[in-house]
Each structure stands twice: as C-alpha cells, then as structure tokens.
C-alpha positions in Angstrom: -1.9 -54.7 -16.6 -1.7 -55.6 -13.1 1.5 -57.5 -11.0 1.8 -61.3 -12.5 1.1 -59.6 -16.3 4.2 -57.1 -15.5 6.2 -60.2 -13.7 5.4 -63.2 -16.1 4.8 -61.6 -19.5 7.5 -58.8 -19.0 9.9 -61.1 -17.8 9.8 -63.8 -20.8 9.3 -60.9 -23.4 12.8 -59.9 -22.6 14.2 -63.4 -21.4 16.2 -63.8 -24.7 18.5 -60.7 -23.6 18.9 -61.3 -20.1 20.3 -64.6 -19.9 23.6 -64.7 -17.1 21.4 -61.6 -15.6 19.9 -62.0 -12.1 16.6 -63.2 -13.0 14.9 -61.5 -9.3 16.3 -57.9 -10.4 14.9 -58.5 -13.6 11.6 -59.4 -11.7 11.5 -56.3 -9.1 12.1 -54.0 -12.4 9.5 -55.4 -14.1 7.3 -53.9 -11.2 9.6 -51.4 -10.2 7.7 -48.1 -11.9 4.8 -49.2 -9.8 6.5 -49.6 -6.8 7.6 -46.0 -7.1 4.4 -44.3 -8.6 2.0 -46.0 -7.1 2.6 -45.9 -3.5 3.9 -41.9 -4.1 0.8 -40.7 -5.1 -1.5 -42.6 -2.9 0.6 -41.2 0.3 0.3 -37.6 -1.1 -3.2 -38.3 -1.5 -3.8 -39.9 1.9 -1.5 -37.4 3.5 -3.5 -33.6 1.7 -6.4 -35.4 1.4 -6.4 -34.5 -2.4 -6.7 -35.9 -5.9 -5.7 -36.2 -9.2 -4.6 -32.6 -10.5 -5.3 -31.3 -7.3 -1.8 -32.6 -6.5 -0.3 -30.8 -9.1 2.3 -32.7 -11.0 2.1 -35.7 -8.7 -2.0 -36.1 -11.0 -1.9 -39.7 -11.1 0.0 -43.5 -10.2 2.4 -43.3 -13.5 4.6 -40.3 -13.0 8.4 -40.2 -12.1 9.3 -44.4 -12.5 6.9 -44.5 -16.0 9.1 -41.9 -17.5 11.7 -42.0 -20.1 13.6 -40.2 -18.4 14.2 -42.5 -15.9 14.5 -45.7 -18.3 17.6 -43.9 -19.4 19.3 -42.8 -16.5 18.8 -46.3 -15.2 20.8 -47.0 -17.9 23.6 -44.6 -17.5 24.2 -46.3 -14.1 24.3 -49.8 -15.3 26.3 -49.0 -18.1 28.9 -46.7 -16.1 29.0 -49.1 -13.0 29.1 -52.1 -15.6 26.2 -54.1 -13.4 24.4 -57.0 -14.3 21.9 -56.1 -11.7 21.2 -52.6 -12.7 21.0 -54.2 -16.2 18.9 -57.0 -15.3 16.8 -53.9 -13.5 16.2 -51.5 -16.9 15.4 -54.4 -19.0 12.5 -55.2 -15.8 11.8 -51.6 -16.2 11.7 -51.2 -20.4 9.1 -54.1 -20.4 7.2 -52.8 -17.8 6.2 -49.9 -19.6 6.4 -51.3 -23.0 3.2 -53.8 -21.2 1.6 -50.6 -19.9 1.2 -48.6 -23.4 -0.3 -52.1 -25.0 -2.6 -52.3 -22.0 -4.2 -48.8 -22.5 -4.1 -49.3 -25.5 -6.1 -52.6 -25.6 -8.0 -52.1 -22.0 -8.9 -48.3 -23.7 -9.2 -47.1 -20.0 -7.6 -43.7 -19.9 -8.7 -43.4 -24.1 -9.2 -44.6 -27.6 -5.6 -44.0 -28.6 -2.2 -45.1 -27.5 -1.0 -41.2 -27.8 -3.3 -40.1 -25.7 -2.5 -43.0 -22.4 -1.4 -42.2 -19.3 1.7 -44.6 -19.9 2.1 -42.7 -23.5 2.0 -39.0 -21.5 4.2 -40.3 -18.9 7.1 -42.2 -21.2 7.8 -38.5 -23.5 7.7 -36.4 -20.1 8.1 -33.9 -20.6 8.0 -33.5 -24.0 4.4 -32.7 -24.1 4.4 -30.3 -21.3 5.3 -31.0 -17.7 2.3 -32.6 -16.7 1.2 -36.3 -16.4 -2.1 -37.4 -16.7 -4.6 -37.2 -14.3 -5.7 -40.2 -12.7 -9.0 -41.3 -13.2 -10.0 -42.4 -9.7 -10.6 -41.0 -6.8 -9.3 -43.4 -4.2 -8.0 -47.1 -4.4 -11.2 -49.4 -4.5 -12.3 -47.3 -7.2 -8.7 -47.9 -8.7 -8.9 -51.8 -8.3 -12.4 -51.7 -9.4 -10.8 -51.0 -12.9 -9.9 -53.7 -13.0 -12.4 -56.0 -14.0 -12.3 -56.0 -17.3 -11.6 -59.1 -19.4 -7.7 -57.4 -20.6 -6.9 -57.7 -16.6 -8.1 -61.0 -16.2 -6.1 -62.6 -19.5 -2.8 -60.9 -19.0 -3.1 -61.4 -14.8 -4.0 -65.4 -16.3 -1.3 -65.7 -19.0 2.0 -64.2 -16.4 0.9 -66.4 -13.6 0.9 -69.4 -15.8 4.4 -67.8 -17.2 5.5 -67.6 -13.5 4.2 -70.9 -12.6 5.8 -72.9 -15.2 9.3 -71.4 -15.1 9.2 -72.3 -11.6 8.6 -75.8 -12.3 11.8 -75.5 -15.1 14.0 -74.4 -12.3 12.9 -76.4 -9.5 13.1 -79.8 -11.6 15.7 -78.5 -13.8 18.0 -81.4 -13.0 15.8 -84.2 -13.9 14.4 -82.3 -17.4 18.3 -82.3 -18.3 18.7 -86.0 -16.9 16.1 -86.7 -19.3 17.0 -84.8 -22.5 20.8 -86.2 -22.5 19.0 -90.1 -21.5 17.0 -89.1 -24.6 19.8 -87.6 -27.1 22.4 -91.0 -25.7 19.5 -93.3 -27.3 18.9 -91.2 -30.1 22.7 -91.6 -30.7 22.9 -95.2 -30.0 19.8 -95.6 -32.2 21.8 -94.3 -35.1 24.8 -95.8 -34.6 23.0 -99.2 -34.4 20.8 -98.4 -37.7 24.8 -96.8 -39.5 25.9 -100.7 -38.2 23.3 -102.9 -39.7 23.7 -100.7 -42.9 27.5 -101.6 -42.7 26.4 -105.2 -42.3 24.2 -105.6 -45.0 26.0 -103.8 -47.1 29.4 -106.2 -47.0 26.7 -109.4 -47.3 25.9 -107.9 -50.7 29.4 -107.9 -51.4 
C-alpha cells in the first residue's frame, strides 16, 4: 500500500476512536513509519553506495518506524504526556502497519504468507532475531516499479476517494447540517400535522 491507501483507508479504519483528535496528526501517522524508514535507508544507500543486507540491520524501507517497539513507546508518550496529538499520531501509526501486513499479504510481494512479510518481520523485532528483511530492490525505480500491480492501484483508488470525499464533508459541512435539521423540522412538522388530523377525526367520530 502506497500514500493515499495509508492516508484514506488508515484514517477512516480508525475514525470511530479518534473523534475530538486532531484529524492532520492522525494523517502524518498514518504515513509516519514511511517517512522514517523509507527515506533512512535510501540515504544509507545513496550515501555507501550499498544494498539490502549489505547495510546490515538497516536491509530494507520497514525497519525502526514499522516496529512494535516503536507503536508502543509512541504510546508511553501520549499516555504519560496525556496528548491528543501523540494519540491521534499512534492510532495514524497502528493503522499504518495494520494496512502494510494485509498488503503483503494480499499483494504477496515479499511472500506467500503474512508470517513471512517484511511488515510481519519488522512489527515482532526483534523477536525473530535482530534482523529485518531485506529489501527486494535494488534502487528506487525498481522499488516504484512494484508497484503496478492491481492491489496498488485499488487501495491507491479506494483512500483517494476516502480523502476526496471527507474533504467535501468538511468543506460543505455547514450546508449538509443546514439541510439535515431543514429535513428533521419537516419530518417533525409532518407528524405533528398527521398526530392533528388524527385528533380531528377522531373527536368527529365522537
């Protein structure tokens, strides 16, 4: 999964627990393990000229910010500091790499079995040894090239629509509600109207 599945899709997975949290912390942790990983092991690699495990523990673009380890002391800090930004962050974060063990999983490009993902390896650091997998590409085109497989293109799809339209909530917000309390006063004076010509018939009978 690639940045508008981790910013749409992540972000309305966990929308019904971040409510009164700051919706663009929420957003940058939702991308946040990438933004750390990604651009750390592409420098190294750029800077030594190396690769994959020829890096050593640095092997691939989900190491450090993929890890439990890091989901958890995230955590810690909101919880001690009490901050609904830090919060809004680790719930960004959890469904970040929650997105990234479905999508090897279901793009099956680092193996046949969740266990076996880079996103799996990285999330039990170091549980299985400390190691992270290697990354299966040797520079960035090839990384990007990836990529094109029909997972990429749905999930990429379905969070910019997700994005799109949550926009368009918030920017026309006022006018939706406008509309929903014009719609719930006539629903209202609809019934009263119907409880009155009951009333009515009822004391003709009489």
């Amino acid at each position: 999964m690639f940045i508008f599945g981790h910013l749409g899709i992540g972000s309305k997975m966990v929308s019904p627990v971040t409510r009164g949290l700051p919706r663009r912390f929420v957003l940058i942790g939702a991308i946040l393990p990438d933004l750390i990983d990604k651009p750390l092991y592409y420098a190294l690699s750029l800077a030594t000229v190396k690769s994959g495990s020829e890096l050593g523990l640095i092997s691939g673009t989900r190491t450090v910010g993929h890890t439990g380890i890091f989901l958890l002391l995230l955590t810690c800090a909101a919880i001690a500091r009490r901050s609904r930004v830090l919060a809004a962050l680790v719930l960004g974060v959890a469904s970040h790499l929650i997105l990234d063990g479905v999508s090897d999983h279901f793009a099956n490009i680092n193996g046949t079995a969740i266990g076996a993902s880079s996103a799996a390896i990285a999330l039990i650091f170091p549980l299985q040894g400390v190691r992270f997998a290697v990354l299966p590409f040797s520079n960035v085109g090839e990384h990007l090239g990836s990529l094109r497989q029909p997972w990429f293109y749905i999930t990429e799809a379905a969070g910019a629509l997700i994005l799109f339209w949550d926009y368009w909530k918030s920017a026309n917000k006022r006018e939706i509600t406008a509309r929903f309390q014009a719609q719930r006063t006539e629903r209202r004076r609809l019934k009263n109207h119907r409880r009155q010509a009951i009333k009515a018939e009822m004391s003709k009978r009489l």
